[in-house]
BALOBA-1460 file (C-alpha; in Angstrom, 3 decimals):
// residues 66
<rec num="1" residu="x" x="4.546" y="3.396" z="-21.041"/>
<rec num="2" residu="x" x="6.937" y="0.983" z="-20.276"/>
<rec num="3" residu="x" x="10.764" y="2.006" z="-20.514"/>
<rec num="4" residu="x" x="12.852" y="-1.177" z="-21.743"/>
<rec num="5" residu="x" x="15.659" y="-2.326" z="-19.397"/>
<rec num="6" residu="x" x="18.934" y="0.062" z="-19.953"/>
<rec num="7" residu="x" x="21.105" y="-2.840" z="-20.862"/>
<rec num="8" residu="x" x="18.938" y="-3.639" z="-23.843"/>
<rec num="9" residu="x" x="18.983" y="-0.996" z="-26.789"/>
<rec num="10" residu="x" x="16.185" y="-0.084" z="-28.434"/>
<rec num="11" residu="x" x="15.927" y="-1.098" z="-32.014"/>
<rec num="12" residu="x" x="13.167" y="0.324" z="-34.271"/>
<rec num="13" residu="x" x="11.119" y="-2.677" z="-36.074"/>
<rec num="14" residu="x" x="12.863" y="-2.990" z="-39.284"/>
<rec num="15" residu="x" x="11.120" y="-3.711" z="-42.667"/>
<rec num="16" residu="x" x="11.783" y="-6.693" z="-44.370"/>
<rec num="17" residu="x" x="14.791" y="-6.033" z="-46.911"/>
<rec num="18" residu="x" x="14.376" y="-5.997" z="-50.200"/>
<rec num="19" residu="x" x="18.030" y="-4.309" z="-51.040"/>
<rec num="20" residu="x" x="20.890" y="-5.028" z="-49.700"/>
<rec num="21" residu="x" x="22.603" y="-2.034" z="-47.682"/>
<rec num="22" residu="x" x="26.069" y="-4.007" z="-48.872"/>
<rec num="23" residu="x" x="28.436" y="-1.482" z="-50.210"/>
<rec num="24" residu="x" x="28.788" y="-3.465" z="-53.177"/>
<rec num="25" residu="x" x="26.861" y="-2.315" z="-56.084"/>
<rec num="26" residu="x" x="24.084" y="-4.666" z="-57.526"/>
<rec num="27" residu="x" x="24.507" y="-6.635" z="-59.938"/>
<rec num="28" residu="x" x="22.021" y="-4.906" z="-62.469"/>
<rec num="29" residu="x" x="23.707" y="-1.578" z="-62.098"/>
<rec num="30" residu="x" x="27.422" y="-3.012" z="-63.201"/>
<rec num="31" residu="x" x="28.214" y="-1.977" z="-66.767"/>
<rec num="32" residu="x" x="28.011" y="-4.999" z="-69.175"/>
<rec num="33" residu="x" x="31.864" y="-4.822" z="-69.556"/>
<rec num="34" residu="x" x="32.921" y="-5.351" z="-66.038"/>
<rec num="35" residu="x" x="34.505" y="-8.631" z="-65.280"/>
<rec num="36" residu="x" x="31.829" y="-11.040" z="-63.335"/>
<rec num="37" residu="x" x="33.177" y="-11.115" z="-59.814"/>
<rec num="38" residu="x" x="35.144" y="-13.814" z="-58.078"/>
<rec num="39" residu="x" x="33.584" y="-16.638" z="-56.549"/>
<rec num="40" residu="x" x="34.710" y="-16.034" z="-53.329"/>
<rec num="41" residu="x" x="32.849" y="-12.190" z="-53.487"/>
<rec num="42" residu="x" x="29.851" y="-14.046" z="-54.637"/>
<rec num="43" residu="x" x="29.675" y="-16.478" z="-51.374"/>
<rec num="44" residu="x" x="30.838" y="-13.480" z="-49.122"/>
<rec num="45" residu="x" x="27.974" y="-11.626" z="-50.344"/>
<rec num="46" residu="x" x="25.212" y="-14.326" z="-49.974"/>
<rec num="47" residu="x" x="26.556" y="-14.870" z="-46.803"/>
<rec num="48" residu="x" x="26.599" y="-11.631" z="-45.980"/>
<rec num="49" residu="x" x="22.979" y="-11.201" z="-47.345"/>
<rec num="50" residu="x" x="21.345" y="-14.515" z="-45.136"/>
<rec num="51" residu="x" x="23.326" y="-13.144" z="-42.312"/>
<rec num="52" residu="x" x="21.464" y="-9.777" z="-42.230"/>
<rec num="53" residu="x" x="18.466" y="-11.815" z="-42.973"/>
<rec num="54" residu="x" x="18.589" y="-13.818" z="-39.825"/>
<rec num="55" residu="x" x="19.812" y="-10.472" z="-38.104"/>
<rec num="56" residu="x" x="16.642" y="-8.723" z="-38.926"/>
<rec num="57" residu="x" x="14.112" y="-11.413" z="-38.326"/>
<rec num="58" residu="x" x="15.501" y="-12.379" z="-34.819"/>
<rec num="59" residu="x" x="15.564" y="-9.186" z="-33.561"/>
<rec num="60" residu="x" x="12.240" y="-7.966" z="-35.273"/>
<rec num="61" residu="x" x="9.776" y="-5.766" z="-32.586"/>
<rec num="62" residu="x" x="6.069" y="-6.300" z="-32.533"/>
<rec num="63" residu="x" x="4.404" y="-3.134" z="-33.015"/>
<rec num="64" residu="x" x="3.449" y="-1.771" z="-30.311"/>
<rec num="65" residu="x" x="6.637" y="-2.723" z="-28.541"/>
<rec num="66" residu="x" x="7.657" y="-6.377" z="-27.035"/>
């Protein structure tokens, strides 16, 4: 088997996400009462969201290795 280069790391293929490993909690899980959020948290977290998106899918491994 072929051992990758040592300046690359090796990165498990990742599933695609269907939850977002944001420390925020999801919006279905806040109480009814709590105040909506800001604006601003809601385009940080989007971004946040497409960013990890774009992470995943460039860096995605064939199986079976690249």
């Amino acid at each position: 088997m072929l051992k990758p280069p040592a300046h690359l790391p090796t990165v498990p293929p990742a599933p695609a996400p269907t939850v977002s490993t944001a420390p925020t909690a999801p919006t279905e899980a806040r109480s009814p009462d709590a105040p909506p959020r800001p604006a601003w948290q809601q385009s940080l977290q989007s971004a946040l969201q497409r960013a990890e998106q774009r992470i995943l899918e460039n860096f995605r491994v064939p199986p079976g290795g690249g």
